[in-house]
ZALODO-939912 format. One record per residue (C-alpha): residue in one letter; x, y, z. Coordinates in Angstrom, 2 decimals. Layout:
# residues N
(pt 'A'; (X; Y; Z))
...
END
This chain:
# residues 160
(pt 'X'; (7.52; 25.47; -35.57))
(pt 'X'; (10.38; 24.04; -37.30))
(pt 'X'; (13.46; 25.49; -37.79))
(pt 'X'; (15.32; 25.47; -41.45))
(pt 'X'; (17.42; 23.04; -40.57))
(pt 'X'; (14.98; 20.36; -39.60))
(pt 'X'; (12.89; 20.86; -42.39))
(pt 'X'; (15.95; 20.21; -44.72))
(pt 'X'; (17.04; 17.28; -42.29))
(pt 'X'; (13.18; 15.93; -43.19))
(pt 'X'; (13.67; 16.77; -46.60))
(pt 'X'; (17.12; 14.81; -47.01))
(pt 'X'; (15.57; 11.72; -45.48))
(pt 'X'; (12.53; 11.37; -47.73))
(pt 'X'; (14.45; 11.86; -50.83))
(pt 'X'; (17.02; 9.17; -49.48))
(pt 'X'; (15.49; 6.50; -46.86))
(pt 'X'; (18.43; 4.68; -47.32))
(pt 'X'; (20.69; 6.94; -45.89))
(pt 'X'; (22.21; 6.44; -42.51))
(pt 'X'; (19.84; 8.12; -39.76))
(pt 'X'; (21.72; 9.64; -37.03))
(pt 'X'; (21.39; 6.80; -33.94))
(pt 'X'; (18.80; 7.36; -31.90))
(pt 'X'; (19.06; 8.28; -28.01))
(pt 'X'; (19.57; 5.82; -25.52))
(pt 'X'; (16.67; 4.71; -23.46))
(pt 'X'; (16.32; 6.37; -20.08))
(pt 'X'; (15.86; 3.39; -16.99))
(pt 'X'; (12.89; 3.92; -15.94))
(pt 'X'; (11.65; 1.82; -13.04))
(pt 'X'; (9.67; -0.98; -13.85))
(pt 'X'; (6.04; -1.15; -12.89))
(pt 'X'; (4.48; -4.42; -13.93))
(pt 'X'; (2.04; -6.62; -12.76))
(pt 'X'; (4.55; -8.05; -9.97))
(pt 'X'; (6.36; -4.66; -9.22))
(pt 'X'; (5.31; -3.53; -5.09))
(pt 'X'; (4.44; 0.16; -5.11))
(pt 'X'; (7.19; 2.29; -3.97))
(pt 'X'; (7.56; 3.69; -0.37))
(pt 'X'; (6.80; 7.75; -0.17))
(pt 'X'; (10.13; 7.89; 1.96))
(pt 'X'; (12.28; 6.31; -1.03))
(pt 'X'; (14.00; 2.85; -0.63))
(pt 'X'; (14.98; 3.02; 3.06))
(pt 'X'; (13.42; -0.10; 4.38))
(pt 'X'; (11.44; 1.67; 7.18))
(pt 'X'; (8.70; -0.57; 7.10))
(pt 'X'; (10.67; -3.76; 7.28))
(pt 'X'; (12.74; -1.49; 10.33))
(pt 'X'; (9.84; -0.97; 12.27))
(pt 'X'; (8.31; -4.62; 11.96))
(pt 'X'; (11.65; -5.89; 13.43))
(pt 'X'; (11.63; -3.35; 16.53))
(pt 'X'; (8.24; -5.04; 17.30))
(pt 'X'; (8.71; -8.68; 16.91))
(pt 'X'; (12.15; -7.84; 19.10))
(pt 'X'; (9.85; -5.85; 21.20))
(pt 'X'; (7.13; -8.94; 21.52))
(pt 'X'; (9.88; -11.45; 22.29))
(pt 'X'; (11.53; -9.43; 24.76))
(pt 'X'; (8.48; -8.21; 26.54))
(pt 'X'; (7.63; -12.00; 27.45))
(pt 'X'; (10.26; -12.60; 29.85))
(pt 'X'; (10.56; -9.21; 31.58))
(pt 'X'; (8.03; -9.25; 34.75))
(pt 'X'; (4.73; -7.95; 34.28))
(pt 'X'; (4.38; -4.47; 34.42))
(pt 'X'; (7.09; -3.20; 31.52))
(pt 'X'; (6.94; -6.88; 30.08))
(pt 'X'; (2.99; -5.62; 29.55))
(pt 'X'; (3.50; -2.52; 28.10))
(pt 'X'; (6.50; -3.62; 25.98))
(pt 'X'; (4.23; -6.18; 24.39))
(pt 'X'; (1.93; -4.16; 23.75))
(pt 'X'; (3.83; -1.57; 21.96))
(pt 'X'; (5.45; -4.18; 20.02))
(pt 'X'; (2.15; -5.35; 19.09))
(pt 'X'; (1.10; -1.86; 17.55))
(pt 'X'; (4.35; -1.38; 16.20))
(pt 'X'; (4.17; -4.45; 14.15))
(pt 'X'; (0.37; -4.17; 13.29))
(pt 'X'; (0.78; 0.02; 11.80))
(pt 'X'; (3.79; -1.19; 10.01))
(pt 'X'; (2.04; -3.87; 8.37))
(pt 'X'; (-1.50; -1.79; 8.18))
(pt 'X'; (0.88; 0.82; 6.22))
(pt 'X'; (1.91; -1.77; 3.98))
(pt 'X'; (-1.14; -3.05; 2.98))
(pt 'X'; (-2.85; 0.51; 2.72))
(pt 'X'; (0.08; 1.33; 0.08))
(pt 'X'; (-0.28; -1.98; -1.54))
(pt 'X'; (-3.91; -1.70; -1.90))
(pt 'X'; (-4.29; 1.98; -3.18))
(pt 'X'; (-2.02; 0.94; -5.83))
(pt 'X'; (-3.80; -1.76; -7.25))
(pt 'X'; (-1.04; -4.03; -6.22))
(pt 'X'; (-3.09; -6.55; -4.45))
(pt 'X'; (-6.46; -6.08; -2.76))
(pt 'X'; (-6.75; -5.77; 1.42))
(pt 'X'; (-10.19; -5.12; 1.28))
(pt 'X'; (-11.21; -7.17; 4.65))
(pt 'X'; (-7.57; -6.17; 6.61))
(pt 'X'; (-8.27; -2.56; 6.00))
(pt 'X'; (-12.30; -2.75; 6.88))
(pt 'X'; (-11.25; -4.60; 10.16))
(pt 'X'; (-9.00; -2.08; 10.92))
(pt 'X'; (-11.59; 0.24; 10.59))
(pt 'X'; (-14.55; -2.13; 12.20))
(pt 'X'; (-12.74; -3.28; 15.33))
(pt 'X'; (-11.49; -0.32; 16.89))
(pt 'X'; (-15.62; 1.06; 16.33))
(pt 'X'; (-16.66; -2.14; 18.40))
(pt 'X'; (-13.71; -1.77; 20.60))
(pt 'X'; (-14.26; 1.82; 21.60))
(pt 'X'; (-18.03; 1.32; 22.33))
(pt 'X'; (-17.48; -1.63; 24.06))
(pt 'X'; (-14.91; 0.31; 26.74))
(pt 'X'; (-16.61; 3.64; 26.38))
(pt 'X'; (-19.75; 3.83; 26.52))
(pt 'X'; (-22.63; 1.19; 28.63))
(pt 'X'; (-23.90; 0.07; 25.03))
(pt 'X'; (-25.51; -3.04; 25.29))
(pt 'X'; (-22.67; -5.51; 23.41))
(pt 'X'; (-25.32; -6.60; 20.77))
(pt 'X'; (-25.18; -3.00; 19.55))
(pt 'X'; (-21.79; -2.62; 19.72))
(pt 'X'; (-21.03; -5.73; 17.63))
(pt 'X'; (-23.84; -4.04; 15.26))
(pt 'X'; (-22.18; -1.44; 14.77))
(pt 'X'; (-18.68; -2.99; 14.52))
(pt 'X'; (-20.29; -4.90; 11.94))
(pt 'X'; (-21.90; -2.10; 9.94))
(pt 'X'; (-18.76; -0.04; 9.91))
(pt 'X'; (-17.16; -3.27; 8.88))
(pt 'X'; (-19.65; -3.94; 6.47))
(pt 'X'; (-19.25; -0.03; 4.66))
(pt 'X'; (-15.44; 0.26; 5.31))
(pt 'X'; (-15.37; -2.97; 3.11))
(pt 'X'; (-17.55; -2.05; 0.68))
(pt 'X'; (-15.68; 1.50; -0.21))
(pt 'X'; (-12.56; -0.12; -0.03))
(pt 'X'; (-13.72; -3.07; -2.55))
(pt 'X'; (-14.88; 0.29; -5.06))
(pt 'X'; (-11.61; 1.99; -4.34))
(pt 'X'; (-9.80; -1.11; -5.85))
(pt 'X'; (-11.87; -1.46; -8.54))
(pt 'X'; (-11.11; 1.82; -9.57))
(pt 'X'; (-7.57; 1.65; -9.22))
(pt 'X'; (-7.07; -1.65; -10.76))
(pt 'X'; (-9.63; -0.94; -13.78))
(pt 'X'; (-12.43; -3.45; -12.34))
(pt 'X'; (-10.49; -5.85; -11.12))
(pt 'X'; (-11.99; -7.09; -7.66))
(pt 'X'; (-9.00; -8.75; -6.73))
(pt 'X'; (-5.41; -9.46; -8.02))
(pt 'X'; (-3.66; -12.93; -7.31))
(pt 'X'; (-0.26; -13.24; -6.75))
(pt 'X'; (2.19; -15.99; -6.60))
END
């Protein structure tokens, strides 16, 4: 409800539009988010992601000329690092209808199906690429509706 003073306010400036209305506010900065704006990290504007890509690729290089069993095992960590930092990315980028990941995020689902029956179980490997494949095959599938949704039906978004 309105107090007595704004009502006479409101009745002083439609008996006189051409009087001088008080200025208005300025605009509060809020961040931008366009078309070409990346989705914002949950941990704020530290650049973890880039941080953690860099220990990898230092980890990779460095693993190559130290004799095989640590040079092993430090390529393969830098390997993982790299590949969860970028997986991370792509998962934020795609569940904000930045730019679609579908087949990156259904490999990363597919692969490591296919992978663990291949080393874990006596599957025949026919079945285990099957079923690589159909987890593949789903994984993309609710990932291609998930960015539809997001996006409002867009299958995928271009960017330059």
């Amino acid at each position: 409800m309105a107090t007595k003073r704004q009502r006479r306010k409101r009745r002083q400036r439609v008996a006189n539009p051409d009087a001088a209305s008080p200025a208005p506010k300025p605009a509060v900065a809020r961040p931008r988010r366009g078309p070409d704006v990346r989705p914002s990290a949950p941990w704020g504007t530290f650049p973890l992601t880039e941080i953690v890509i860099f220990i990898g690729v230092i980890l990779l290089i460095v693993g190559f000329f130290i004799p095989p069993p640590q040079g092993f095992v430090m390529i393969a960590v830098g390997l993982g690092l790299a590949s969860l930092a970028g997986l991370e990315l792509s998962i934020r980028e795609h569940f904000a209808a930045f730019r679609s990941h579908t087949l990156l995020l259904s490999a990363a689902v597919g692969v490591p199906v296919f992978g663990v029956l291949w080393f874990a179980t006596r599957i025949s490997p026919a079945i285990c690429a099957a079923a690589g494949l159909l987890a593949f095959g789903g994984a993309a599938w609710l990932f291609a509706a998930a960015f539809r949704r997001r996006s409002g039906g867009a299958l995928y978004r271009l960017r330059s």
